[in-house]
N, C-alpha and C positions, 0 to 999 in steps of 0.2 A: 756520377761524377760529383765530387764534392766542392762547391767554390767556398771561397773566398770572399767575404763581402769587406768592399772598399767606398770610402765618398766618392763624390765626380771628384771634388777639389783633389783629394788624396793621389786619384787617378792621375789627373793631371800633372801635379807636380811632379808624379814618381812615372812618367810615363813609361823609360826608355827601361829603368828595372822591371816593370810590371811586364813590360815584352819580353824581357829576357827570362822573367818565372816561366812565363806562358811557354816558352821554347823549351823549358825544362820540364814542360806537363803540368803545371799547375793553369787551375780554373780560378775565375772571379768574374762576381759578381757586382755591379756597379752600382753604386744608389745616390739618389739624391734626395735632402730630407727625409733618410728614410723608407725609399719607395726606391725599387729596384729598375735600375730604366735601362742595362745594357748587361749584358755577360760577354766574358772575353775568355775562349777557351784556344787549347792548340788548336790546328786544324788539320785536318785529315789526313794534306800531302805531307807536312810535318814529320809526323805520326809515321808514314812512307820510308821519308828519308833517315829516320834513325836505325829503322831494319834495312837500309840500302846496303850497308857493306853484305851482309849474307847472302841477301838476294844477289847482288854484283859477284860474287864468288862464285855462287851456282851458275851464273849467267857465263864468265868467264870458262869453265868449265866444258858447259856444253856448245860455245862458242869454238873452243880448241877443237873439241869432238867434229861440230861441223865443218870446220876446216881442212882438217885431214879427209873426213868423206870427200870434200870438192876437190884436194888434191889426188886422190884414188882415182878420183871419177875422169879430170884433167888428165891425168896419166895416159888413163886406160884410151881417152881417145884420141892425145897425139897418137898412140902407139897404134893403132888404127888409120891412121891418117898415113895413105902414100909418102913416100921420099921421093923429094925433087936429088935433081944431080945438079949444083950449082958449080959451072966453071968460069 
C-alpha cells in the first residue's frame, strides 16, 4: 500500500478530510518532526462494505431460492396433515 505522508499538525487540522480519503482507500502516514509515529489506512470491514451490494444480490438471490424450498416443503406437509370438519 502506498501512503501518504502527512505532519501530526496537518493531521489535525485536516482531520475530518483525511477520514473522508481514508474512506475512499487512500493510506497515510503520520509524522512528527519527521519520524513516522501513526499510519491511518481503510480498514478491512470498510473494504467489506464497498463489495456489499454484490455480495447482497447473490444473498438476495439465494434467499428467494430458500424460500420457495420452505414453501414446497410447508406445502407438502399441510397436505399430509389430516382435515378436521369444523362446524
Amino acid at each position: 500500500m502506498k501512503y501518504q505522508y502527512i505532519s501530526l499538525r496537518e493531521a489535525n487540522q485536516n482531520f475530518s478530510r483525511l477520514i473522508a480519503a481514508v474512506e475512499r482507500g487512500e493510506a497515510f502516514c503520520i509524522t512528527r518532526r519527521g519520524h513516522e509515529v501513526a499510519r491511518l489506512t481503510p480498514s478491512p470491514a470498510s473494504a467489506l462494505a464497498n463489495k456489499a451490494p454484490a455480495a447482497s444480490a447473490t444473498t438476495s438471490a439465494s434467499l428467494d431460492e430458500r424460500v420457495m424450498q420452505l414453501e414446497t416443503r410447508l406445502d407438502k406437509l399441510a397436505s399430509a396433515l389430516p382435515t378436521t370438519d369444523t362446524k
